[in-house]
C-alpha positions in Angstrom: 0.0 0.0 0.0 1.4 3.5 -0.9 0.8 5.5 1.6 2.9 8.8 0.1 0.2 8.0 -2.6 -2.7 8.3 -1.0 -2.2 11.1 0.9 -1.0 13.0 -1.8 -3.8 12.3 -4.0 -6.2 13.7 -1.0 -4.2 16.9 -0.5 -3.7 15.4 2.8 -0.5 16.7 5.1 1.6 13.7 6.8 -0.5 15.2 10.3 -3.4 15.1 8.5 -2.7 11.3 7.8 -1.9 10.7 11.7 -4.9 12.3 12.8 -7.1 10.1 10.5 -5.1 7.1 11.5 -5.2 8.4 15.2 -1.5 7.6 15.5 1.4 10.0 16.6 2.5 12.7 13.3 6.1 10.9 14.1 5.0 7.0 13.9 3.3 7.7 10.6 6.1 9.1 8.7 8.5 5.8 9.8 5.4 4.5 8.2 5.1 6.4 4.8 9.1 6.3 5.0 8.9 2.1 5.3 10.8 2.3 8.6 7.9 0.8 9.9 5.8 -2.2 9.0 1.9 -1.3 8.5 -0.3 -3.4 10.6 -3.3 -5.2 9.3 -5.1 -3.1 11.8 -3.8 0.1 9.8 -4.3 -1.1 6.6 -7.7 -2.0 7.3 -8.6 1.8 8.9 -6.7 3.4 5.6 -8.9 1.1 3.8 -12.6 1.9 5.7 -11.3 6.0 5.3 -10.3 6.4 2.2 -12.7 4.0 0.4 -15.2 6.0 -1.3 -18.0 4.1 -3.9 -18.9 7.6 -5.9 -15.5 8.8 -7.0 -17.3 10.0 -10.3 -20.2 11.5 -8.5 -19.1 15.2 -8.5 -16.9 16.9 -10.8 -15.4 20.6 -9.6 -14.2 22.9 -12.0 -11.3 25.6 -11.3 -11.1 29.1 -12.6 -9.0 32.2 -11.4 -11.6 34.5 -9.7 -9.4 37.4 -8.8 -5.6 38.4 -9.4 -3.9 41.7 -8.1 -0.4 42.0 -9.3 1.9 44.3 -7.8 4.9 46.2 -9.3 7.3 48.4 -7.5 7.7 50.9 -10.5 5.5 54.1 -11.2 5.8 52.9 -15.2 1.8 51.8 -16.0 2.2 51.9 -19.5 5.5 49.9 -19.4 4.0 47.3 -17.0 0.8 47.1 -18.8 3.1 46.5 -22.3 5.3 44.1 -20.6 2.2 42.4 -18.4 -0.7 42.5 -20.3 0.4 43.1 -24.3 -1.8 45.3 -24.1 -1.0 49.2 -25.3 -2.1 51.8 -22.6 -3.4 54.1 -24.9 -6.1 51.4 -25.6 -7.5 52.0 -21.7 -10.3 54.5 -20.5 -8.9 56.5 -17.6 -11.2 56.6 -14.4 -12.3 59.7 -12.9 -12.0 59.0 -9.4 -8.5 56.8 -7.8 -8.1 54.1 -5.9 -7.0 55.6 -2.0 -2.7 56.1 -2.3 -2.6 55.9 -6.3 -2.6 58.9 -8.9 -4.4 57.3 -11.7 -7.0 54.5 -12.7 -7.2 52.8 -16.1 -10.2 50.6 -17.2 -10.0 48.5 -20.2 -12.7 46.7 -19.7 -13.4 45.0 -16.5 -9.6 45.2 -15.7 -8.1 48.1 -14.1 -4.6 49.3 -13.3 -3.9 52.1 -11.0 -0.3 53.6 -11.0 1.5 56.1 -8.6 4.2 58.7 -8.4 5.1 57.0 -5.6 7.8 53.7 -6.2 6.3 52.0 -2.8 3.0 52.1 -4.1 4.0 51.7 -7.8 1.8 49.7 -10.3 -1.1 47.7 -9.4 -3.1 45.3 -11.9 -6.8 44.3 -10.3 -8.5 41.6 -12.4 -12.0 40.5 -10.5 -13.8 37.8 -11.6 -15.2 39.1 -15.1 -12.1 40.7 -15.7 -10.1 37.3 -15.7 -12.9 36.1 -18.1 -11.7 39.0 -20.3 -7.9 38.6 -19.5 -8.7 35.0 -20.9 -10.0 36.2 -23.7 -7.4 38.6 -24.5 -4.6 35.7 -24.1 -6.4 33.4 -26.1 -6.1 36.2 -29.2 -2.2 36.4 -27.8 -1.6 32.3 -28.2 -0.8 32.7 -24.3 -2.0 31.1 -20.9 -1.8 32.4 -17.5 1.4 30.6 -17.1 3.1 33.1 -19.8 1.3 36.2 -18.1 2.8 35.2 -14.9 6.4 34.1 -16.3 6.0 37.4 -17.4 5.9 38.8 -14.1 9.1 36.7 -13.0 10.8 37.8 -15.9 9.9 41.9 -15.3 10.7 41.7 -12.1 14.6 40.9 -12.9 14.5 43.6 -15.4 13.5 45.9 -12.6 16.1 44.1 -9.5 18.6 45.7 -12.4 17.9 48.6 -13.1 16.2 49.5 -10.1 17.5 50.5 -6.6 17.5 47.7 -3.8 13.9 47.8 -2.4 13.0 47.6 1.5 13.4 44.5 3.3 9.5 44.3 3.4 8.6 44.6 -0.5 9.8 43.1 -3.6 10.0 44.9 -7.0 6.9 42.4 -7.8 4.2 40.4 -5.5 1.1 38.8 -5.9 -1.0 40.5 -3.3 -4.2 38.5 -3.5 -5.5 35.4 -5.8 -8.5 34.0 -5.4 -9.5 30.3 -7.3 -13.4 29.3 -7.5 -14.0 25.9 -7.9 -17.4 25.5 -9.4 -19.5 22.0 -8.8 -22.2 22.1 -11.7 -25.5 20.3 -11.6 -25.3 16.8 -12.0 -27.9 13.9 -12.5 -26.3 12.0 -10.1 -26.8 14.5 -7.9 -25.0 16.9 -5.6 -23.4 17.9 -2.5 -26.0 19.7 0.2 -23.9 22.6 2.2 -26.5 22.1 4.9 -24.9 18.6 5.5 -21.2 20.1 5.7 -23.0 23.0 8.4 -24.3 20.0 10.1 -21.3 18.6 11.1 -19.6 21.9 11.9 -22.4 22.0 14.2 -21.5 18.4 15.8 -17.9 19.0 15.9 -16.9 16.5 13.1 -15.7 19.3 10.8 -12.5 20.5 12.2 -10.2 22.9 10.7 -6.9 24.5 11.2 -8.5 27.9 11.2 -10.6 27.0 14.3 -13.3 29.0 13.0 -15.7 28.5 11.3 -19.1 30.7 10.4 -22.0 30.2 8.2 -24.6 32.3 7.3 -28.4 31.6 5.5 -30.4 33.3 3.0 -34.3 32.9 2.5 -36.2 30.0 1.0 -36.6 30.0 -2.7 -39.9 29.0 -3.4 -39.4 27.5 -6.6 -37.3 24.9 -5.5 -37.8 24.6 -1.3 -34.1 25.3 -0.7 -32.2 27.9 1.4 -29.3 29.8 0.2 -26.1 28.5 2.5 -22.5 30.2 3.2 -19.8 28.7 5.4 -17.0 30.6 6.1 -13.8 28.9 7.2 -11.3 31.5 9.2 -11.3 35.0 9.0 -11.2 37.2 5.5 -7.6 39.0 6.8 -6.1 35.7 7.4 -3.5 34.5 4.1 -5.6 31.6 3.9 -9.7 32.2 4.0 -12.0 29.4 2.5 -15.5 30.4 1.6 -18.2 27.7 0.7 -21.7 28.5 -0.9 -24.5 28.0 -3.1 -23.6 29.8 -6.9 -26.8 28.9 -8.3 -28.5 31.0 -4.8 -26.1 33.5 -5.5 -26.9 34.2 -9.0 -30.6 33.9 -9.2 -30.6 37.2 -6.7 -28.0 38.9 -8.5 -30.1 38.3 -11.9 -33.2 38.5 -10.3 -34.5 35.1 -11.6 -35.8 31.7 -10.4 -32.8 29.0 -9.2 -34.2 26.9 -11.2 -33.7 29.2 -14.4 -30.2 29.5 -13.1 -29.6 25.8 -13.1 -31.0 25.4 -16.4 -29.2 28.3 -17.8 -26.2 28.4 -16.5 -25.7 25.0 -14.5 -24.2 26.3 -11.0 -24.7 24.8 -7.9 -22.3 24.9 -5.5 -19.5 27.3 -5.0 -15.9 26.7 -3.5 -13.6 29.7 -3.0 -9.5 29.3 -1.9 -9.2 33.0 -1.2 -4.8 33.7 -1.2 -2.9 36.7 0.4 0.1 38.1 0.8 2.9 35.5 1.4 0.6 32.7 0.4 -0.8 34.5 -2.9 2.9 35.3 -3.9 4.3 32.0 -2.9 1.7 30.4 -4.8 1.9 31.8 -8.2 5.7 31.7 -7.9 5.8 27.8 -7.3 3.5 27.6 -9.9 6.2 29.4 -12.2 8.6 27.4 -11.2 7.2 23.6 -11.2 4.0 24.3 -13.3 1.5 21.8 -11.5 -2.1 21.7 -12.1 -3.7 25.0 -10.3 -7.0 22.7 -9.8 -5.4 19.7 -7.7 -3.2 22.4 -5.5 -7.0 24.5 -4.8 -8.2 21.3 -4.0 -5.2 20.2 -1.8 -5.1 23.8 0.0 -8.8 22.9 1.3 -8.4 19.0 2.2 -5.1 20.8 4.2 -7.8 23.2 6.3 -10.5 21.5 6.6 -11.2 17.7 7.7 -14.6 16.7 8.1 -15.4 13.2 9.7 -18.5 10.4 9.4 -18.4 9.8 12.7 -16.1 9.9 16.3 -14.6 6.7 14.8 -12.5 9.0 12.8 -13.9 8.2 8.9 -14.1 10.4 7.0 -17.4 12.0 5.2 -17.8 10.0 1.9 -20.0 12.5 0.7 -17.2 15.5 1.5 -14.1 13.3 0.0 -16.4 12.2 -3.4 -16.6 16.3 -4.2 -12.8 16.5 -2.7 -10.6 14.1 -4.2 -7.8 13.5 -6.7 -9.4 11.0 -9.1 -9.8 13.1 -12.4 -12.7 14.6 -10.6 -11.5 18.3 -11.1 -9.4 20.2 -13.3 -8.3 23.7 -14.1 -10.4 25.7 -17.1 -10.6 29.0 -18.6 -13.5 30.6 -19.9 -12.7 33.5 -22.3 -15.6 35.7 -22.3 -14.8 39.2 -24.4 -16.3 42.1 -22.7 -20.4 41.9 -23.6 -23.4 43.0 -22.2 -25.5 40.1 -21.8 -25.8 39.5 -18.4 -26.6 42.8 -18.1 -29.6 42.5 -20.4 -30.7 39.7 -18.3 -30.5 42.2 -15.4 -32.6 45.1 -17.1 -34.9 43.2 -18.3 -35.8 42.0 -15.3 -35.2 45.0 -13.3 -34.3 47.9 -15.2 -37.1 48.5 -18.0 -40.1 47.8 -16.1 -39.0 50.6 -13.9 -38.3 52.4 -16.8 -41.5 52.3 -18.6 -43.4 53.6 -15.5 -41.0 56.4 -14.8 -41.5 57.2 -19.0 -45.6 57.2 -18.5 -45.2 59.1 -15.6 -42.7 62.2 -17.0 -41.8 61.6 -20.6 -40.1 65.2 -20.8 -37.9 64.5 -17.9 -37.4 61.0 -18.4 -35.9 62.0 -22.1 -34.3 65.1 -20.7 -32.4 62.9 -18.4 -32.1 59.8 -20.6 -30.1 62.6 -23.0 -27.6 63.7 -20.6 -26.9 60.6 -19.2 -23.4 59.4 -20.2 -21.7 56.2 -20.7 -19.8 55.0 -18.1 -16.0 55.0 -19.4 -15.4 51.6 -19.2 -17.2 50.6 -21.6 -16.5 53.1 -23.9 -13.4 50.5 -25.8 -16.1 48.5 -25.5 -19.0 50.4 -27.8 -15.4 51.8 -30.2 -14.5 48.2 -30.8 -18.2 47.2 -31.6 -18.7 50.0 -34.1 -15.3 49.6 -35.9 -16.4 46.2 -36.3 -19.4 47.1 -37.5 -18.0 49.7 -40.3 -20.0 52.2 -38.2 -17.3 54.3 -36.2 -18.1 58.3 -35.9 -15.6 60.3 -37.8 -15.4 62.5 -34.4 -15.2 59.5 -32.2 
């Protein structure tokens, strides 16, 4: 039996494997190691653990959710050339600043801000659309986020030379937060209940290196007699902070439709966030550089390392936890290039927006035109509407 194996392919830790075992952190590395011979007794408790009968069951999907990339250089245009491929002149700039920065770009959904000042220096923002875009835009480049990050590796020497020696406390480049979603889509054969993972929270059988954990509940949706569920697993300023909740819940308010539309639609369910800071966000991506493993299995391995949820006192572990969080092809890192569009936001005003709309236009038609004539576009989108028309042969000569 390979034990190295098997705890690997968990994301387990070697004190992970004692605790499950219920055997001293020491003993069970003589026993990975083959200094020690594994009992029958052992081999049958690895065996009862780690069995699981739906390894197929679930299948978890992973996708960077939001990257912020820090240079110590007051050179936007440079970095955004040498980051991005992406000419600065092709940005909208914002009209208000992020707090400690002199300007704000938009191209898109991604921003950079950039100050005079070295410390504060350069700092690329991509949220969750804005990675959609990013993917996008590095598809039309014949990159991945690999190269864009190589790239970071790469600038950062250029600056270490030409640059003076920076404080003991900041690098010339840092990842400063990077957060991964792993998405769990409806399946026939069914899928994992968050209530289930509160449950045992409540009874003690979830533990956690963070020793906290929170969860919080949204109303019942009608349509399909289910509650909206979040757990939170330690605190959102710790370098490691693990959020767990329902995508489908999340996005039927946000649209304003029916879960059930969202399903059908869209396919969430269940949402699970690895939310990186810091010394972990920075470590991350630069081990990534350096050995290129699969982002998916490490997300997956960061939550089996903080959070170990058990059957029962016996110490088993949850067969329906460890069939959504294992190493058996059941997850794997995607992209989703999605060019900057407006749909979900005609899914939003239809639902929302033009009903409102219509009753404000029977109600005041001069003021509702007067208004509807001054109101401007906001200036992130105006790439956008430039790249639309000159596709469309229809660009103003005074654009």
């Amino acid at each position: 039996m390979d034990l190295k194996t098997i705890r690997q392919s968990k994301g387990f830790t070697q004190k992970n494997m004692a605790q499950v075992l219920q055997i001293s952190e020491v003993y069970y590395k003589m026993l990975e190691k083959g200094k020690r011979p594994l009992t029958a007794e052992l081999e049958e408790k690895i065996k009862s653990a780690f069995h699981f009968k739906r390894t197929e069951a679930f299948k978890l999907e992973a996708k960077f959710d939001w990257i912020a990339l820090h240079f110590r250089c007051t050179n936007a245009k440079q970095v955004v050339k040498k980051i991005l491929h992406l000419p600065l002149q092709q940005f909208s700039e914002a009209d208000y600043v992020r707090k400690h920065y002199d300007k704000r770009y938009y191209y898109g959904h991604i921003e950079v801000s950039e100050s005079k000042e070295e410390r504060q220096g350069v700092l690329i923002e991509l949220t969750g659309q804005a990675c959609r875009e990013m993917e996008a835009i590095l598809a039309e480049q014949a990159r991945e986020w690999y190269d864009l990050f190589n790239d970071c590796i790469v600038y950062e020497n250029q600056l270490k030379k030409q640059g003076s020696k920076p404080e003991s406390s900041q690098a010339f480049f840092n990842v400063t937060r990077l957060d991964i979603a792993l998405d769990e889509y409806v399946s026939e054969a069914g899928n994992y209940d968050l209530n289930d993972l509160a449950k045992k929270i409540d009874e003690g059988l979830a533990q956690s290196r963070k020793r906290k954990f929170s969860i919080t509940r949204s109303g019942q949706f009608s349509d399909v007699k289910e509650t909206g569920i979040t757990i939170y697993v330690g605190s959102a300023s710790n370098s490691v902070f693990l959020r767990f909740y329902r995508k489908d819940a999340e996005q039927a308010k946000k649209l304003q439709m029916s879960i059930s539309a969202v399903r059908e639609q869209y396919g969430f369910y269940n949402r699970y966030e690895v939310v990186l800071r810091h010394e972990k966000s920075d470590g991350f991506i630069r081990d990534y550089v350096a050995n290129y493993w699969d982002i998916a299995q490490r997300a997956v391995g960061i939550i089996n390392d903080n959070v170990m949820v058990f059957s029962d006192w016996d110490g088993h572990l949850d067969e329906e936890w460890y069939d959504v969080m294992n190493s058996y092809e059941a997850y794997h890192f995607t992209t989703a290039p999605k060019a900057l569009n407006l749909s979900q936001t005609w899914i939003w005003a239809e639902k929302s927006v033009f009903p409102t709309m219509k009753l404000l236009l029977q109600d005041n038609p001069k003021k509702y035109h007067k208004l509807m004539h001054e109101a401007e576009i906001p200036k992130r989108y105006e790439m956008y509407l430039y790249d639309k028309m000159k596709r469309d042969g229809k660009i103003p000569q005074r654009w």
